[in-house]
C-alpha positions in Angstrom: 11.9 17.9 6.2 8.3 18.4 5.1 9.7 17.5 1.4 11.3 14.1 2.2 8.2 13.1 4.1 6.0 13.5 1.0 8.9 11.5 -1.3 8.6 8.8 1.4 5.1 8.1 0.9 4.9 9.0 -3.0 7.7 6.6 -3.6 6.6 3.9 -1.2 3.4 4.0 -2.3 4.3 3.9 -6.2 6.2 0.9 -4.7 2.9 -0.7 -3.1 1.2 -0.3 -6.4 3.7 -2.1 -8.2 3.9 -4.7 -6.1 0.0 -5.0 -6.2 0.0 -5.7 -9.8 3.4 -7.7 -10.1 1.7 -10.1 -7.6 -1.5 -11.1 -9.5 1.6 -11.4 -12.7 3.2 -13.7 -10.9 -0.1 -15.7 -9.9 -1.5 -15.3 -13.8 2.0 -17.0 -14.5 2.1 -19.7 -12.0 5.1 -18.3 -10.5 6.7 -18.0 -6.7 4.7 -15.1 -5.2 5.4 -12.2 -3.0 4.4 -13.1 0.3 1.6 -11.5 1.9 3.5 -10.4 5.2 5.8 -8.3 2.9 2.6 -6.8 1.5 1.3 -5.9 5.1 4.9 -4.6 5.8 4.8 -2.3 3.3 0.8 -1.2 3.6 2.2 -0.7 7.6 5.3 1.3 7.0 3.3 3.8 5.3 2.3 2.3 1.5 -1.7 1.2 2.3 -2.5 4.1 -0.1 -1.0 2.0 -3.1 -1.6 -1.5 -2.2 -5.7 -0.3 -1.7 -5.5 1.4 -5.1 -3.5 -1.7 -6.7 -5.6 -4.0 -5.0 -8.7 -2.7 -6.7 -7.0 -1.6 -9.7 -6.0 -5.4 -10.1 -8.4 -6.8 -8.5 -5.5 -8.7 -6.7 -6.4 -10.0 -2.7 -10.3 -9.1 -3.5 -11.2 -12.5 -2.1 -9.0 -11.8 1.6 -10.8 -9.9 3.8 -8.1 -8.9 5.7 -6.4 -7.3 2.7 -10.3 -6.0 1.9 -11.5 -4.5 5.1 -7.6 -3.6 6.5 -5.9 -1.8 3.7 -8.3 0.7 3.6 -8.8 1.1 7.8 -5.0 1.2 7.9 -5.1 3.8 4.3 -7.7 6.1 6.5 -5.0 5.8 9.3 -2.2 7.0 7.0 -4.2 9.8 5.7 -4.6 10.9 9.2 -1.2 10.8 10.1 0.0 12.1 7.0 -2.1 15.3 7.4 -1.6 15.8 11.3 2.7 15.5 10.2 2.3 17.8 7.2 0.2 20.3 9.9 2.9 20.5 12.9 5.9 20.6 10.0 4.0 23.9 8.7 
């Protein structure tokens, strides 16, 4: 159990990454973008780790505070959970 839990939030937050930096592609390229709810779905599901480090990686959402200031509250909040899970799985 302990080991899915760790793929779940290595793959979705690979997944938020990505998604960070094929956003800012598409807005380089003029094309339709990924909407922001589907960003904030994935931060909230358990993915803020990624989208913080793509965000800053790509300096993508830099200008939004929400994405700004939230990501990394609701990142802290993952880390938290992640650890207290990992702790009562042990």
């Amino acid at each position: 159990m302990m080991a899915l839990l760790i793929s779940y939030y290595i793959l979705l937050n690979i997944y938020g990454f990505y998604l960070m930096g094929a956003d800012k592609n598409k807005a380089k390229k003029g094309q339709w973008r990924i909407k922001e709810s589907t960003l904030w779905l994935i931060g909230f599901i358990g993915g803020a780790i990624g989208l913080t480090i793509g965000m800053n990686a790509f300096r993508h959402k830099t200008k939004h505070q929400s994405f700004v200031v939230g990501l990394p509250a609701l990142m802290i909040i993952h880390l938290f959970l992640f650890g207290y899970f990992l702790y009562k799985m042990s």
